[in-house]
C-alpha positions in Angstrom: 0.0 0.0 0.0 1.3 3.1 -0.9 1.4 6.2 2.0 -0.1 9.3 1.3 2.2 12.3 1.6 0.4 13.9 4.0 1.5 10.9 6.2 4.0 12.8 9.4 5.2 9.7 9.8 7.0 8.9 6.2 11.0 7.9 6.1 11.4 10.9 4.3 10.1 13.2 7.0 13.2 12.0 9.6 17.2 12.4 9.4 17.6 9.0 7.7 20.0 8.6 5.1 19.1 7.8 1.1 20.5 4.5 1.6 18.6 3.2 4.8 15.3 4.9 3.2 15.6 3.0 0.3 16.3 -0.2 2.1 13.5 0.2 4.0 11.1 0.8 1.0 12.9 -2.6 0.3 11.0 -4.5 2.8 8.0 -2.5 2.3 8.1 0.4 4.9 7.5 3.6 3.8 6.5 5.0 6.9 8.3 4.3 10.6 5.8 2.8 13.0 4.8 5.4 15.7 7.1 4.2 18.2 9.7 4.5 15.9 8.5 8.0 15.4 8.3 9.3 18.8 11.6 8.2 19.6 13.9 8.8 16.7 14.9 12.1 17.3 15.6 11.8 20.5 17.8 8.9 19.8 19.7 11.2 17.5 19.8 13.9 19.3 21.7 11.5 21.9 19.5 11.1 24.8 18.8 8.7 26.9 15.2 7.0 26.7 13.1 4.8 28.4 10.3 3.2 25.5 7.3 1.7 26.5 5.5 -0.6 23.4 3.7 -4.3 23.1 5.8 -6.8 21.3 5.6 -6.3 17.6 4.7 -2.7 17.1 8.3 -2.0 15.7 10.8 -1.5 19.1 13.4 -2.7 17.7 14.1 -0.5 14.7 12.9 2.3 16.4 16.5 1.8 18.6 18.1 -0.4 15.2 17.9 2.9 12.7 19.1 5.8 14.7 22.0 3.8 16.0 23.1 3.0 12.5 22.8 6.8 11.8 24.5 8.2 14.4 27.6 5.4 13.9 27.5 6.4 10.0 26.4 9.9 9.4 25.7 11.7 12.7 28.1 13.2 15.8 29.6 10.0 16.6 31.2 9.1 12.8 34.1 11.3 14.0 34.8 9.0 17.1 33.7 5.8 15.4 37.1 3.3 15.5 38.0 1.4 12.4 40.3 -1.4 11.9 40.3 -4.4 13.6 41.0 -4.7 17.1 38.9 -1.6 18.1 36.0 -1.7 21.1 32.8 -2.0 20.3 30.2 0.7 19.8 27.1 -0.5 20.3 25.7 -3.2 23.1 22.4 -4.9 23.1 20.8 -7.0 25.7 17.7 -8.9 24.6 16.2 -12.1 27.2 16.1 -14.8 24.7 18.4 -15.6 21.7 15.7 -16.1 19.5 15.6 -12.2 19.8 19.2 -11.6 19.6 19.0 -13.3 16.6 16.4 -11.0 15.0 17.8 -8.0 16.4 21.0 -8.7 15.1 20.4 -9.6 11.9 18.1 -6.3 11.6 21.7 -4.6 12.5 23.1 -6.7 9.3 20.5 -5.5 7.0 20.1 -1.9 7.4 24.0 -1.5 8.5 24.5 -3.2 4.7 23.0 -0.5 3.5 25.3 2.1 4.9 28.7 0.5 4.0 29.1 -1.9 7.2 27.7 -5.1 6.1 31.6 -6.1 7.2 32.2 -4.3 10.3 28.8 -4.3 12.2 29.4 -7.6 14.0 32.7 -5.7 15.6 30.8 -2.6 15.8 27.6 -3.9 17.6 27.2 -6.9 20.0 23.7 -8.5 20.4 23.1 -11.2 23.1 21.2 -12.6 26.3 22.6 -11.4 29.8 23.9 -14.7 30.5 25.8 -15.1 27.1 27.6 -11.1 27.9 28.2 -11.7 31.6 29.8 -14.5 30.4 32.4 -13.1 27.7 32.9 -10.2 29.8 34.3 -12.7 32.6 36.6 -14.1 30.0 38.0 -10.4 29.1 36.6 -10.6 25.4 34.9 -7.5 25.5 36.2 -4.0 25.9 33.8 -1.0 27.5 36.5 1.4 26.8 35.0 3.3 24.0 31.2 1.8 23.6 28.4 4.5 22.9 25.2 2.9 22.9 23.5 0.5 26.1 19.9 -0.9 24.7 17.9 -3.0 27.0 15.2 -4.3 25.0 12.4 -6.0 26.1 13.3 -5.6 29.9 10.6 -6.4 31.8 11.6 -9.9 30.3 14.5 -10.1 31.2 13.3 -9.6 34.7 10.6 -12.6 34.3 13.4 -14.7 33.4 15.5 -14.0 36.4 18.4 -12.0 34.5 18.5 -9.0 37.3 21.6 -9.7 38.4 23.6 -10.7 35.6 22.0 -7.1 33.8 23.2 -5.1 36.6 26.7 -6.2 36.2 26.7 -5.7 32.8 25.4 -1.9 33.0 27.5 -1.3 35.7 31.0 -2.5 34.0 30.7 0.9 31.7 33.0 3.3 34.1 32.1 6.4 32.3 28.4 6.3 31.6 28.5 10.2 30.8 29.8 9.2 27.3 27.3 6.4 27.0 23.9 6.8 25.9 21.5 4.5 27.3 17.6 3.2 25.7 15.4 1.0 27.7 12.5 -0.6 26.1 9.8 -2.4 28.0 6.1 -3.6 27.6 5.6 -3.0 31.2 7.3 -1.1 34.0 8.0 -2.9 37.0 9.5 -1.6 39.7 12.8 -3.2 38.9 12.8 -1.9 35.3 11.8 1.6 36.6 15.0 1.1 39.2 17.2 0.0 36.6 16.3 3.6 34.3 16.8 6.0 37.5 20.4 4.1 38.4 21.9 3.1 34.7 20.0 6.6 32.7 21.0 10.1 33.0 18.3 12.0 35.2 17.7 14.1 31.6 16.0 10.8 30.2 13.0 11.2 28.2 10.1 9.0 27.8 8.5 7.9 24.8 4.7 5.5 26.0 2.9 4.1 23.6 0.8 2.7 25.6 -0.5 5.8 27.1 -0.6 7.2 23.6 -3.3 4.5 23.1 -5.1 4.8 26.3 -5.5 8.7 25.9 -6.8 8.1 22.4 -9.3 6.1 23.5 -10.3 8.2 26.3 -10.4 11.1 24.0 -13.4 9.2 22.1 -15.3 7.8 24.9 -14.9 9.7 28.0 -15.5 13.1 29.6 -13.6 12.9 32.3 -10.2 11.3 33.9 -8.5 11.0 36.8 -5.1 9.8 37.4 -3.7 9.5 40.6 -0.3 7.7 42.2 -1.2 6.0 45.6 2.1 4.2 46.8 3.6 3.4 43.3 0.3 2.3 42.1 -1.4 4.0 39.2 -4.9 4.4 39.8 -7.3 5.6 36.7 -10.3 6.5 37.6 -12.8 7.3 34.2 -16.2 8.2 34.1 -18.5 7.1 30.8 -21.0 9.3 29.7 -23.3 6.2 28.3 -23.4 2.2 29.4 -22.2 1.3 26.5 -18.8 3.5 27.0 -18.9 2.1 30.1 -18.7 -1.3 29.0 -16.8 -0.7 25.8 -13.8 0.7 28.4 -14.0 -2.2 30.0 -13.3 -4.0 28.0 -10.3 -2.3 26.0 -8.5 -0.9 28.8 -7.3 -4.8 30.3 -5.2 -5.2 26.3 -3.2 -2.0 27.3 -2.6 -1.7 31.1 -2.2 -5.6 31.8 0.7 -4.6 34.4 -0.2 -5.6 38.1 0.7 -2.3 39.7 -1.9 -0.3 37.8 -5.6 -0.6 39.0 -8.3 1.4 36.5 -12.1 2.0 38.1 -15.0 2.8 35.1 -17.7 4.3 36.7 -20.9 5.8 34.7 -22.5 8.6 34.4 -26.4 8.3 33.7 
Protein backbone atom coordinates (compact mmCIF):
# COMPACT_ATOMS: atom_id res chain seq x y z
CA UNK A 1 0.00 0.00 0.00
CA UNK A 2 1.30 3.08 -0.95
CA UNK A 3 1.40 6.21 1.95
CA UNK A 4 -0.07 9.26 1.34
CA UNK A 5 2.20 12.32 1.60
CA UNK A 6 0.39 13.92 3.97
CA UNK A 7 1.51 10.90 6.15
CA UNK A 8 4.04 12.84 9.37
CA UNK A 9 5.24 9.74 9.78
CA UNK A 10 6.95 8.92 6.22
CA UNK A 11 11.02 7.87 6.14
CA UNK A 12 11.41 10.89 4.30
CA UNK A 13 10.13 13.22 7.04
CA UNK A 14 13.20 12.00 9.57
CA UNK A 15 17.24 12.43 9.41
CA UNK A 16 17.64 9.04 7.70
CA UNK A 17 20.04 8.59 5.12
CA UNK A 18 19.10 7.81 1.14
CA UNK A 19 20.50 4.53 1.57
CA UNK A 20 18.64 3.20 4.78
CA UNK A 21 15.32 4.92 3.24
CA UNK A 22 15.55 2.96 0.28
CA UNK A 23 16.34 -0.23 2.13
CA UNK A 24 13.50 0.24 3.99
CA UNK A 25 11.14 0.77 1.04
CA UNK A 26 12.86 -2.56 0.26
CA UNK A 27 11.01 -4.55 2.81
CA UNK A 28 8.01 -2.53 2.26
CA UNK A 29 8.10 0.38 4.88
CA UNK A 30 7.53 3.56 3.76
CA UNK A 31 6.52 4.97 6.86
CA UNK A 32 8.25 4.34 10.62
CA UNK A 33 5.84 2.79 13.02
CA UNK A 34 4.77 5.37 15.66
CA UNK A 35 7.07 4.18 18.16
CA UNK A 36 9.69 4.54 15.89
CA UNK A 37 8.49 8.02 15.40
CA UNK A 38 8.34 9.28 18.81
CA UNK A 39 11.59 8.23 19.56
CA UNK A 40 13.90 8.80 16.70
CA UNK A 41 14.94 12.13 17.26
CA UNK A 42 15.63 11.85 20.45
CA UNK A 43 17.77 8.92 19.79
CA UNK A 44 19.69 11.19 17.54
CA UNK A 45 19.84 13.91 19.28
CA UNK A 46 21.73 11.46 21.91
CA UNK A 47 19.48 11.11 24.76
CA UNK A 48 18.79 8.73 26.87
CA UNK A 49 15.21 7.02 26.70
CA UNK A 50 13.11 4.84 28.39
CA UNK A 51 10.35 3.24 25.47
CA UNK A 52 7.29 1.74 26.49
CA UNK A 53 5.46 -0.59 23.45
CA UNK A 54 3.71 -4.29 23.10
CA UNK A 55 5.79 -6.75 21.31
CA UNK A 56 5.60 -6.33 17.61
CA UNK A 57 4.69 -2.75 17.06
CA UNK A 58 8.26 -1.96 15.67
CA UNK A 59 10.78 -1.54 19.08
CA UNK A 60 13.36 -2.67 17.66
CA UNK A 61 14.12 -0.48 14.67
CA UNK A 62 12.93 2.29 16.41
CA UNK A 63 16.51 1.84 18.61
CA UNK A 64 18.13 -0.38 15.18
CA UNK A 65 17.87 2.95 12.67
CA UNK A 66 19.11 5.81 14.67
CA UNK A 67 21.98 3.80 16.01
CA UNK A 68 23.09 3.03 12.49
CA UNK A 69 22.78 6.78 11.84
CA UNK A 70 24.54 8.16 14.39
CA UNK A 71 27.64 5.40 13.88
CA UNK A 72 27.52 6.41 9.99
CA UNK A 73 26.44 9.91 9.43
CA UNK A 74 25.73 11.68 12.68
CA UNK A 75 28.11 13.21 15.85
CA UNK A 76 29.57 9.99 16.65
CA UNK A 77 31.24 9.08 12.81
CA UNK A 78 34.11 11.25 14.01
CA UNK A 79 34.81 8.96 17.10
CA UNK A 80 33.75 5.81 15.37
CA UNK A 81 37.12 3.25 15.53
CA UNK A 82 37.96 1.39 12.44
CA UNK A 83 40.34 -1.38 11.86
CA UNK A 84 40.33 -4.38 13.60
CA UNK A 85 40.97 -4.68 17.14
CA UNK A 86 38.94 -1.62 18.13
CA UNK A 87 35.98 -1.65 21.07
CA UNK A 88 32.76 -2.03 20.27
CA UNK A 89 30.24 0.74 19.79
CA UNK A 90 27.06 -0.49 20.25
CA UNK A 91 25.66 -3.16 23.09
CA UNK A 92 22.36 -4.86 23.09
CA UNK A 93 20.75 -6.95 25.70
CA UNK A 94 17.68 -8.86 24.62
CA UNK A 95 16.19 -12.11 27.19
CA UNK A 96 16.09 -14.80 24.67
CA UNK A 97 18.42 -15.63 21.73
CA UNK A 98 15.71 -16.09 19.46
CA UNK A 99 15.64 -12.23 19.79
CA UNK A 100 19.15 -11.57 19.60
CA UNK A 101 19.01 -13.34 16.56
CA UNK A 102 16.41 -11.02 15.04
CA UNK A 103 17.80 -7.99 16.38
CA UNK A 104 21.01 -8.71 15.06
CA UNK A 105 20.36 -9.56 11.88
CA UNK A 106 18.07 -6.30 11.61
CA UNK A 107 21.74 -4.59 12.54
CA UNK A 108 23.10 -6.73 9.32
CA UNK A 109 20.50 -5.50 6.95
CA UNK A 110 20.06 -1.93 7.36
CA UNK A 111 23.97 -1.54 8.50
CA UNK A 112 24.50 -3.23 4.68
CA UNK A 113 22.97 -0.51 3.47
CA UNK A 114 25.27 2.13 4.91
CA UNK A 115 28.69 0.50 4.01
CA UNK A 116 29.06 -1.94 7.20
CA UNK A 117 27.71 -5.07 6.13
CA UNK A 118 31.64 -6.14 7.24
CA UNK A 119 32.24 -4.28 10.27
CA UNK A 120 28.83 -4.33 12.15
CA UNK A 121 29.37 -7.55 13.97
CA UNK A 122 32.69 -5.73 15.62
CA UNK A 123 30.82 -2.59 15.85
CA UNK A 124 27.56 -3.89 17.64
CA UNK A 125 27.18 -6.93 20.04
CA UNK A 126 23.66 -8.51 20.44
CA UNK A 127 23.13 -11.18 23.15
CA UNK A 128 21.21 -12.64 26.27
CA UNK A 129 22.56 -11.40 29.75
CA UNK A 130 23.87 -14.73 30.46
CA UNK A 131 25.83 -15.08 27.09
CA UNK A 132 27.61 -11.11 27.87
CA UNK A 133 28.23 -11.66 31.64
CA UNK A 134 29.76 -14.52 30.36
CA UNK A 135 32.36 -13.09 27.71
CA UNK A 136 32.91 -10.16 29.81
CA UNK A 137 34.31 -12.70 32.57
CA UNK A 138 36.57 -14.11 30.02
CA UNK A 139 38.00 -10.43 29.11
CA UNK A 140 36.59 -10.65 25.42
CA UNK A 141 34.91 -7.51 25.50
CA UNK A 142 36.21 -4.01 25.93
CA UNK A 143 33.78 -0.99 27.53
CA UNK A 144 36.49 1.41 26.75
CA UNK A 145 34.98 3.34 24.00
CA UNK A 146 31.18 1.77 23.62
CA UNK A 147 28.40 4.49 22.90
CA UNK A 148 25.21 2.91 22.91
CA UNK A 149 23.45 0.46 26.06
CA UNK A 150 19.89 -0.86 24.72
CA UNK A 151 17.94 -2.96 27.00
CA UNK A 152 15.16 -4.33 24.97
CA UNK A 153 12.42 -6.02 26.11
CA UNK A 154 13.31 -5.55 29.92
CA UNK A 155 10.64 -6.40 31.77
CA UNK A 156 11.56 -9.95 30.31
CA UNK A 157 14.48 -10.13 31.19
CA UNK A 158 13.28 -9.65 34.69
CA UNK A 159 10.64 -12.65 34.28
CA UNK A 160 13.36 -14.70 33.42
CA UNK A 161 15.53 -14.01 36.36
CA UNK A 162 18.41 -12.00 34.54
CA UNK A 163 18.45 -8.98 37.31
CA UNK A 164 21.62 -9.70 38.43
CA UNK A 165 23.59 -10.70 35.58
CA UNK A 166 22.00 -7.13 33.84
CA UNK A 167 23.21 -5.08 36.57
CA UNK A 168 26.66 -6.23 36.19
CA UNK A 169 26.74 -5.73 32.83
CA UNK A 170 25.41 -1.85 33.01
CA UNK A 171 27.45 -1.33 35.74
CA UNK A 172 31.05 -2.45 34.03
CA UNK A 173 30.74 0.87 31.69
CA UNK A 174 32.97 3.29 34.08
CA UNK A 175 32.13 6.40 32.33
CA UNK A 176 28.43 6.31 31.60
CA UNK A 177 28.51 10.23 30.77
CA UNK A 178 29.83 9.19 27.31
CA UNK A 179 27.29 6.44 26.99
CA UNK A 180 23.92 6.77 25.89
CA UNK A 181 21.52 4.51 27.32
CA UNK A 182 17.64 3.21 25.66
CA UNK A 183 15.43 1.01 27.74
CA UNK A 184 12.54 -0.63 26.11
CA UNK A 185 9.78 -2.39 27.96
CA UNK A 186 6.14 -3.59 27.62
CA UNK A 187 5.59 -3.00 31.21
CA UNK A 188 7.29 -1.09 33.99
CA UNK A 189 7.96 -2.88 37.03
CA UNK A 190 9.47 -1.63 39.70
CA UNK A 191 12.83 -3.18 38.90
CA UNK A 192 12.84 -1.92 35.27
CA UNK A 193 11.80 1.60 36.57
CA UNK A 194 14.98 1.10 39.20
CA UNK A 195 17.23 -0.04 36.60
CA UNK A 196 16.31 3.55 34.32
CA UNK A 197 16.77 6.05 37.49
CA UNK A 198 20.39 4.08 38.35
CA UNK A 199 21.86 3.09 34.72
CA UNK A 200 20.04 6.60 32.71
CA UNK A 201 21.02 10.11 33.03
CA UNK A 202 18.25 12.04 35.16
CA UNK A 203 17.73 14.06 31.62
CA UNK A 204 15.96 10.85 30.17
CA UNK A 205 13.04 11.20 28.24
CA UNK A 206 10.09 8.96 27.81
CA UNK A 207 8.54 7.87 24.77
CA UNK A 208 4.70 5.48 26.05
CA UNK A 209 2.86 4.15 23.64
CA UNK A 210 0.81 2.67 25.55
CA UNK A 211 -0.53 5.82 27.14
CA UNK A 212 -0.64 7.22 23.63
CA UNK A 213 -3.30 4.54 23.10
CA UNK A 214 -5.13 4.84 26.28
CA UNK A 215 -5.47 8.71 25.93
CA UNK A 216 -6.79 8.13 22.39
CA UNK A 217 -9.29 6.14 23.51
CA UNK A 218 -10.30 8.23 26.29
CA UNK A 219 -10.37 11.13 23.97
CA UNK A 220 -13.42 9.25 22.08
CA UNK A 221 -15.26 7.78 24.93
CA UNK A 222 -14.85 9.73 28.03
CA UNK A 223 -15.47 13.10 29.62
CA UNK A 224 -13.58 12.85 32.34
CA UNK A 225 -10.20 11.32 33.86
CA UNK A 226 -8.46 10.99 36.80
CA UNK A 227 -5.09 9.78 37.43
CA UNK A 228 -3.70 9.47 40.56
CA UNK A 229 -0.26 7.71 42.15
CA UNK A 230 -1.20 6.01 45.61
CA UNK A 231 2.06 4.21 46.75
CA UNK A 232 3.62 3.36 43.35
CA UNK A 233 0.29 2.35 42.08
CA UNK A 234 -1.42 3.97 39.23
CA UNK A 235 -4.87 4.39 39.84
CA UNK A 236 -7.35 5.58 36.68
CA UNK A 237 -10.31 6.53 37.59
CA UNK A 238 -12.84 7.27 34.25
CA UNK A 239 -16.22 8.17 34.12
CA UNK A 240 -18.49 7.11 30.80
CA UNK A 241 -21.04 9.31 29.67
CA UNK A 242 -23.27 6.22 28.34
CA UNK A 243 -23.43 2.21 29.39
CA UNK A 244 -22.18 1.32 26.53
CA UNK A 245 -18.79 3.55 27.00
CA UNK A 246 -18.94 2.10 30.13
CA UNK A 247 -18.72 -1.26 28.96
CA UNK A 248 -16.80 -0.74 25.85
CA UNK A 249 -13.77 0.74 28.43
CA UNK A 250 -14.02 -2.16 29.98
CA UNK A 251 -13.35 -3.98 27.97
CA UNK A 252 -10.31 -2.27 25.96
CA UNK A 253 -8.52 -0.95 28.83
CA UNK A 254 -7.35 -4.76 30.25
CA UNK A 255 -5.25 -5.21 26.34
CA UNK A 256 -3.18 -1.95 27.31
CA UNK A 257 -2.57 -1.72 31.09
CA UNK A 258 -2.16 -5.63 31.79
CA UNK A 259 0.66 -4.64 34.37
CA UNK A 260 -0.19 -5.59 38.08
CA UNK A 261 0.68 -2.32 39.71
CA UNK A 262 -1.89 -0.34 37.79
CA UNK A 263 -5.58 -0.64 38.95
CA UNK A 264 -8.28 1.38 36.53
CA UNK A 265 -12.05 1.95 38.13
CA UNK A 266 -15.05 2.81 35.14
CA UNK A 267 -17.72 4.35 36.66
CA UNK A 268 -20.86 5.76 34.66
CA UNK A 269 -22.52 8.63 34.39
CA UNK A 270 -26.40 8.33 33.73
Amino acid sequence: MKVKEENPNVAANFKISEPLRNKLRENGIEALFLIQAMTFDTILDGTDLVGRARTGQGKTLAFVLPILESLTNGALKTYRKTGYGRSLSVLVLLPTKELSTQVASDFKVYGGSLGLIRSVCMDIVVGTPGRIKDHIERGNVDFSSIKFRVLDEADEMLRMGFVEDVEYILGKVEDTKKVQTLLFSATLPIWVKQIATRFLKPDKKTADLVVYYLKSVFNCCTNKLIVSKISGILEITISACRYTECTLLNKILPLFYFSCYISIFVSQID
